[in-house]
Gaussian input, Z-matrix of N, CA and C with variables (Angstrom, degrees):
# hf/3-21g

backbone

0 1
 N
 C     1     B1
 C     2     B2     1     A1
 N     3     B3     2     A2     1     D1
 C     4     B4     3     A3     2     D2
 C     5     B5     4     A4     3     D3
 N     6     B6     5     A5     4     D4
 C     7     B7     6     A6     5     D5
 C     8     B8     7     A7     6     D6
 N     9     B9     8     A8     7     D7
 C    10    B10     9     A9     8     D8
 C    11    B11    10    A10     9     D9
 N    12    B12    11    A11    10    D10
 C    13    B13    12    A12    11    D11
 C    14    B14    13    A13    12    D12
 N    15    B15    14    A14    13    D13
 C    16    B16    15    A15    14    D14
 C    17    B17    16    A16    15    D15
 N    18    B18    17    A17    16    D16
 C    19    B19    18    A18    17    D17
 C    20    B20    19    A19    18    D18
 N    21    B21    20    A20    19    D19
 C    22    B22    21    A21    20    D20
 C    23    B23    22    A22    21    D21
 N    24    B24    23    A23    22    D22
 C    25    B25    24    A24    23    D23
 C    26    B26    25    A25    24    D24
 N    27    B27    26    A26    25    D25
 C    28    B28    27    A27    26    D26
 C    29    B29    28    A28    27    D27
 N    30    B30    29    A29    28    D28
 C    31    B31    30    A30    29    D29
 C    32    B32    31    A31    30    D30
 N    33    B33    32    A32    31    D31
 C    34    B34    33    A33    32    D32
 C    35    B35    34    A34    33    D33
 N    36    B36    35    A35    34    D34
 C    37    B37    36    A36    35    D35
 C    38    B38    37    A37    36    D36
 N    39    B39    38    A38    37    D37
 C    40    B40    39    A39    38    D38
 C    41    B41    40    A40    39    D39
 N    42    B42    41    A41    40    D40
 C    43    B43    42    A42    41    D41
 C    44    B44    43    A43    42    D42
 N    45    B45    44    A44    43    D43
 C    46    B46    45    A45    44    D44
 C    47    B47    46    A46    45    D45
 N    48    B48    47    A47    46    D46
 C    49    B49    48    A48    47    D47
 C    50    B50    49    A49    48    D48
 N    51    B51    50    A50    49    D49
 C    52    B52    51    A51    50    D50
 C    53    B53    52    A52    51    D51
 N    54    B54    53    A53    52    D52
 C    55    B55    54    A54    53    D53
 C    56    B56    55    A55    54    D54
 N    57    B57    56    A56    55    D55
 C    58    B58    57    A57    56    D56
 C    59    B59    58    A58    57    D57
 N    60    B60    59    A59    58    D58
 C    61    B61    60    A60    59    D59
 C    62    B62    61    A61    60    D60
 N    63    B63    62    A62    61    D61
 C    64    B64    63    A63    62    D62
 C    65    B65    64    A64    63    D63
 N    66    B66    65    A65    64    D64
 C    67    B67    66    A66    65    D65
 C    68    B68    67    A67    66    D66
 N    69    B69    68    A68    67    D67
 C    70    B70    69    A69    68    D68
 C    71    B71    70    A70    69    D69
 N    72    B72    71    A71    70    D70
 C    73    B73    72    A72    71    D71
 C    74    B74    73    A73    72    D72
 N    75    B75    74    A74    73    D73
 C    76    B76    75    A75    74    D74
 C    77    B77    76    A76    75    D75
 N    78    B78    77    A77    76    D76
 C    79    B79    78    A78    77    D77
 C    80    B80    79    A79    78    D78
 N    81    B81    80    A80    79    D79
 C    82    B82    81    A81    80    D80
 C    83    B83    82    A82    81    D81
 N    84    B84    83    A83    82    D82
 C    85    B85    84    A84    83    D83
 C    86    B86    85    A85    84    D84
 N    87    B87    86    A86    85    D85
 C    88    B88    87    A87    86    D86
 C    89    B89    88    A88    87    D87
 N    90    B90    89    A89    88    D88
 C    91    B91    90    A90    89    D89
 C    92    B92    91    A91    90    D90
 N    93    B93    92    A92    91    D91
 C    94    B94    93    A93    92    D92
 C    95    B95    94    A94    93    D93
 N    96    B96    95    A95    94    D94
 C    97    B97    96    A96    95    D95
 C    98    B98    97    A97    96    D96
 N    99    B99    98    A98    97    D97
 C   100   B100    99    A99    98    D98
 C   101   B101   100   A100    99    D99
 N   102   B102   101   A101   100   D100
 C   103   B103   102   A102   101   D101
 C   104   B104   103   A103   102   D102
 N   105   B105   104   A104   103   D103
 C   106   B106   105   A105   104   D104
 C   107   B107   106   A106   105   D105
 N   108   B108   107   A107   106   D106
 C   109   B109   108   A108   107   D107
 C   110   B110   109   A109   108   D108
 N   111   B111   110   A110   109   D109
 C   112   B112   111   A111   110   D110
 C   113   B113   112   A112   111   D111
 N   114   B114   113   A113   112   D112
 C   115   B115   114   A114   113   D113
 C   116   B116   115   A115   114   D114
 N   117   B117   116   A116   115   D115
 C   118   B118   117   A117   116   D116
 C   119   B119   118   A118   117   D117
 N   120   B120   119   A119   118   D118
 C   121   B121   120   A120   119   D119
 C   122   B122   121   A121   120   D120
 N   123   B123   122   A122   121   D121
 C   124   B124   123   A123   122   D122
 C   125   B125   124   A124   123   D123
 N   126   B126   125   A125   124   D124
 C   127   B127   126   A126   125   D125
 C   128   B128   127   A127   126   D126
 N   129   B129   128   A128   127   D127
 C   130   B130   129   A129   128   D128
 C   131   B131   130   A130   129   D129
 N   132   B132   131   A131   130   D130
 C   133   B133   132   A132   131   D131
 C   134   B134   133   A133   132   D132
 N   135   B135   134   A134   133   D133
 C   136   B136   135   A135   134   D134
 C   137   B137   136   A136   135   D135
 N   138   B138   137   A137   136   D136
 C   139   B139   138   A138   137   D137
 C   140   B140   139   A139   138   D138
 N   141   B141   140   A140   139   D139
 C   142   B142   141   A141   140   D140
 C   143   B143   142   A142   141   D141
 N   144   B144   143   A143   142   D142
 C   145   B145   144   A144   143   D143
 C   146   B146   145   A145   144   D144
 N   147   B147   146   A146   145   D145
 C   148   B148   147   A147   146   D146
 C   149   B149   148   A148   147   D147
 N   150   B150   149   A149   148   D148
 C   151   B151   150   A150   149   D149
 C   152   B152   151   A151   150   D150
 N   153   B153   152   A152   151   D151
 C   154   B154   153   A153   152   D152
 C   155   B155   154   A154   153   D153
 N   156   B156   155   A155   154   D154
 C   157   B157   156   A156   155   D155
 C   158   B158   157   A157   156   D156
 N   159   B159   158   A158   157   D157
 C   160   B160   159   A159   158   D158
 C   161   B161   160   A160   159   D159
 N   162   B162   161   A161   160   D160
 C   163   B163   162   A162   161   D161
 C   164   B164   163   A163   162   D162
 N   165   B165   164   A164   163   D163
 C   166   B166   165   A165   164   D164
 C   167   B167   166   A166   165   D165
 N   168   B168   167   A167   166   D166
 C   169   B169   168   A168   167   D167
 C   170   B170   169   A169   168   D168
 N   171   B171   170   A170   169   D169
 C   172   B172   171   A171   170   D170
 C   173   B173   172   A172   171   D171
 N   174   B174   173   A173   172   D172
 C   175   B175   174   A174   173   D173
 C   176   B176   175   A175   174   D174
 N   177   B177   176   A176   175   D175
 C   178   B178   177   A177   176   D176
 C   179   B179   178   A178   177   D177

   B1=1.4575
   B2=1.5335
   B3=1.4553
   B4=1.3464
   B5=1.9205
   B6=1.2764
   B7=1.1825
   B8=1.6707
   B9=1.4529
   B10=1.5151
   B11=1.4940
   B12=1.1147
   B13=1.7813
   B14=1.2951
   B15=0.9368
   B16=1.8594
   B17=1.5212
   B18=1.7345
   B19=1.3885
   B20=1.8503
   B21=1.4011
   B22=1.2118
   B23=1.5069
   B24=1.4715
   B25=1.4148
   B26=1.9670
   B27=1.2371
   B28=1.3130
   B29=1.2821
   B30=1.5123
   B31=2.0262
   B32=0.7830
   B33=1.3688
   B34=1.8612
   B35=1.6230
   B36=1.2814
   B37=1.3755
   B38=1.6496
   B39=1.2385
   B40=1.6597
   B41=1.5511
   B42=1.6189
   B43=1.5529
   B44=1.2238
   B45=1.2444
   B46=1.5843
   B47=1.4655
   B48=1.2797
   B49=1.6713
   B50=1.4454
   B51=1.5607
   B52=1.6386
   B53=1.1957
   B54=1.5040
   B55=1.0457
   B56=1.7367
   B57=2.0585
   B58=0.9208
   B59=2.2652
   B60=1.6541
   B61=1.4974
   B62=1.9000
   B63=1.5873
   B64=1.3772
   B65=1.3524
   B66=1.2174
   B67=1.2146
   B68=1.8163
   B69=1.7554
   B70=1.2160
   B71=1.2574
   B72=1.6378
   B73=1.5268
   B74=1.2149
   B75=1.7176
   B76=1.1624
   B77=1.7371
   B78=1.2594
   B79=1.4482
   B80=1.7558
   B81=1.3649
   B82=1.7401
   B83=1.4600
   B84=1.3033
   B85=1.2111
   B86=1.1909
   B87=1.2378
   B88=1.5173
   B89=1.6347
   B90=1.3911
   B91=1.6259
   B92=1.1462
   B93=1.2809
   B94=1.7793
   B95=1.7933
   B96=1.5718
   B97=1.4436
   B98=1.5523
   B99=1.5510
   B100=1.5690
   B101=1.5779
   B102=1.4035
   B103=0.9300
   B104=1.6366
   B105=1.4731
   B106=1.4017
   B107=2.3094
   B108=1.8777
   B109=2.1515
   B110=1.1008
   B111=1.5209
   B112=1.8251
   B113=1.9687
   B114=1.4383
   B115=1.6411
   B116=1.0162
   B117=1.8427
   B118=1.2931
   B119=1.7909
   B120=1.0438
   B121=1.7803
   B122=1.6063
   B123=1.1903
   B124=1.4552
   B125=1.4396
   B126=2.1489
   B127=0.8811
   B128=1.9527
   B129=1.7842
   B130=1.3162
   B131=1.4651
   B132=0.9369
   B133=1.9509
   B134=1.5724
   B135=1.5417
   B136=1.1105
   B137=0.7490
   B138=2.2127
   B139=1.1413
   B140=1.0972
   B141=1.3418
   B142=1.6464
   B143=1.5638
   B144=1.2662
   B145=1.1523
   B146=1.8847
   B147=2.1750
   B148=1.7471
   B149=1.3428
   B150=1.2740
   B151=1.4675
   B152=1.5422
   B153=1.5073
   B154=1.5191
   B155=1.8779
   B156=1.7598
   B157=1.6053
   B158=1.2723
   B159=1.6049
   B160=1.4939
   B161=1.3470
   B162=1.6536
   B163=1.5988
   B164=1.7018
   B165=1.3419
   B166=1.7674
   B167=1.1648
   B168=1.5294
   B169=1.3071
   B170=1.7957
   B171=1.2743
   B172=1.3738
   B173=2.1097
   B174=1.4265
   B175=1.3131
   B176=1.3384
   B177=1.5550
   B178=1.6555
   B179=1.5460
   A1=109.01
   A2=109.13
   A3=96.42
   A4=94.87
   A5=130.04
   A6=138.36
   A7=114.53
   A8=105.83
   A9=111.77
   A10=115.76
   A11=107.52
   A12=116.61
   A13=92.84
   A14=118.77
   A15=116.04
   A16=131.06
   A17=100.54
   A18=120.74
   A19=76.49
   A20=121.35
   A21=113.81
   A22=130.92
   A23=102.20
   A24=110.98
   A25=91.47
   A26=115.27
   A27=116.60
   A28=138.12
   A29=93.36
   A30=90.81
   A31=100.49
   A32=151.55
   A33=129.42
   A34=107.77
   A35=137.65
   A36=144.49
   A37=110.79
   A38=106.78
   A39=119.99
   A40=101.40
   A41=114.22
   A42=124.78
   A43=119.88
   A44=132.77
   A45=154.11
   A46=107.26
   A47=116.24
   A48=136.13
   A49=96.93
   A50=110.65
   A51=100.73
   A52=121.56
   A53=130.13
   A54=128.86
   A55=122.76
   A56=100.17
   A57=92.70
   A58=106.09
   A59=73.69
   A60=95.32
   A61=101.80
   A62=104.30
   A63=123.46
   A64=101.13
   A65=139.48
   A66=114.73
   A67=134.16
   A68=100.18
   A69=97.28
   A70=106.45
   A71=127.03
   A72=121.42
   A73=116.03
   A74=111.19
   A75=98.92
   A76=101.55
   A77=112.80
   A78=120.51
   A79=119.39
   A80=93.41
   A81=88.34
   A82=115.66
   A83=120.02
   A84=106.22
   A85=110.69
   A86=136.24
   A87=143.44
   A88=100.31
   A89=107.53
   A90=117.04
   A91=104.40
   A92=131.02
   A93=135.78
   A94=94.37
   A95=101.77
   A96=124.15
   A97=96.98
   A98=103.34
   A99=112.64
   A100=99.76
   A101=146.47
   A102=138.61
   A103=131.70
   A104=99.32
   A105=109.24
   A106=127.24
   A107=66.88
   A108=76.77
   A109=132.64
   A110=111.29
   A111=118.18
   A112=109.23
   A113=103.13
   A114=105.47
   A115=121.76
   A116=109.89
   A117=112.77
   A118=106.64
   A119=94.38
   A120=85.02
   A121=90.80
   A122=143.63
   A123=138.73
   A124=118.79
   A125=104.64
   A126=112.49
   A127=105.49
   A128=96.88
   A129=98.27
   A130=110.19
   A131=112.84
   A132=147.66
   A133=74.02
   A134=128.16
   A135=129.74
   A136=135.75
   A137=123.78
   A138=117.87
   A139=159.50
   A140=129.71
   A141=116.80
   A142=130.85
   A143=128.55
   A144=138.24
   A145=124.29
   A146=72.21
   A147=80.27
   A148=132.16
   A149=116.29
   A150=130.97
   A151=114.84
   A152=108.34
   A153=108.83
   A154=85.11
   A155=119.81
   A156=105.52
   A157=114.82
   A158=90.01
   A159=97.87
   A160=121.90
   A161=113.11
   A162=120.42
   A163=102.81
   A164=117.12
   A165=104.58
   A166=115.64
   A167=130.54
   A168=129.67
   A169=92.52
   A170=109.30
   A171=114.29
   A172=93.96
   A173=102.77
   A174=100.48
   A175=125.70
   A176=113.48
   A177=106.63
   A178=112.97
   D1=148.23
   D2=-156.85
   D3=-106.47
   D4=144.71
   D5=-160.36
   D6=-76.93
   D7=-29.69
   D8=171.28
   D9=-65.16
   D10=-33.31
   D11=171.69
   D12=-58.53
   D13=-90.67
   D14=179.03
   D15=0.35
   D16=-60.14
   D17=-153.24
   D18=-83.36
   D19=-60.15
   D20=-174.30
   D21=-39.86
   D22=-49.46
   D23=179.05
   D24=-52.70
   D25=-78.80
   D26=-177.54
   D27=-17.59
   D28=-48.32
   D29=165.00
   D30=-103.39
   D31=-2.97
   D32=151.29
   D33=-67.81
   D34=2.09
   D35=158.92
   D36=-87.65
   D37=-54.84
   D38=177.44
   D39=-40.36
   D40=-67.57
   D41=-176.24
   D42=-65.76
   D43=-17.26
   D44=154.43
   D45=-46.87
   D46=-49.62
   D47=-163.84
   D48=-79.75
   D49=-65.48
   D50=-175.64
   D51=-92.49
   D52=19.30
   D53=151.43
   D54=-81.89
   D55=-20.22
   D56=-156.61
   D57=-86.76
   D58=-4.84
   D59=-157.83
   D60=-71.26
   D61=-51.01
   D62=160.58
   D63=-41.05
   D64=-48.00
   D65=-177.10
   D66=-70.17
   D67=-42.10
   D68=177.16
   D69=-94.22
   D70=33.53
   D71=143.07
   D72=-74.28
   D73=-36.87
   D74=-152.72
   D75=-104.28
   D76=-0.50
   D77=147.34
   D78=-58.45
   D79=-42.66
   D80=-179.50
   D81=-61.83
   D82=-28.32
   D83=-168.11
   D84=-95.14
   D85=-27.85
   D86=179.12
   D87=-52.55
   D88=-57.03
   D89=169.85
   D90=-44.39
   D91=-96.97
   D92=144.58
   D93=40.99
   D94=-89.79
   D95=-151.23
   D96=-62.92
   D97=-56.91
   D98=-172.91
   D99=-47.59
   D100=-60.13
   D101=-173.69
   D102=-78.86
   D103=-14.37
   D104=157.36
   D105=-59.87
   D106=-53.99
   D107=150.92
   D108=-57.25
   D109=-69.00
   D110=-177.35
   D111=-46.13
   D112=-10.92
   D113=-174.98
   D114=-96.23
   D115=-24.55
   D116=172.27
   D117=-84.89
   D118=-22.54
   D119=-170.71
   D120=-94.01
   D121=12.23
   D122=149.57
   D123=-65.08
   D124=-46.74
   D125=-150.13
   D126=-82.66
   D127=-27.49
   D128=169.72
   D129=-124.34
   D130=87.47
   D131=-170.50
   D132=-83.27
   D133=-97.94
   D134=-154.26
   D135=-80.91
   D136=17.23
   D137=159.87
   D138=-91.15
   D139=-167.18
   D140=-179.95
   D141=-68.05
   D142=-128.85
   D143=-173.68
   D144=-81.78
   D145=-41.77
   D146=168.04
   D147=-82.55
   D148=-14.02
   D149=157.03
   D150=-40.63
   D151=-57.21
   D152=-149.30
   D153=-80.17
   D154=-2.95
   D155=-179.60
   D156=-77.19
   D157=-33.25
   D158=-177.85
   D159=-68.21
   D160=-37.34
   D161=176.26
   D162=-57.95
   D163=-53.84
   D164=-179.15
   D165=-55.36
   D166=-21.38
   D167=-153.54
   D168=-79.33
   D169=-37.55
   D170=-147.53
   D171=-103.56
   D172=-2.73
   D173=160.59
   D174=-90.98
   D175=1.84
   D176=166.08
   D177=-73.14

């Protein structure tokens, strides 16, 4: 068996892993954010003026 097959399979597994890992980080946080929003604008559904400052503030 030849050893480059090996090493290959191996870091095409290695880069699999931290690509795959980078991804559902950066899924977590979008989720994270997305649901950090939908809670504030749940939590002030019925408020006034200063509400909607605070909701933009927290949409950058």
């Amino acid at each position: 068996m030849d050893d480059s097959f090996l090493f290959d399979d191996l870091l095409l597994a290695f880069w699999l892993l931290v690509f795959s890992w980078v991804f559902l980080t950066s899924a977590q946080a979008i989720i994270r954010d997305h649901c950090h929003r939908v809670n504030l604008k749940n939590k002030f559904k019925s408020g006034g003026m200063e509400n909607e400052k605070l909701l933009r503030r927290t949409d950058k």
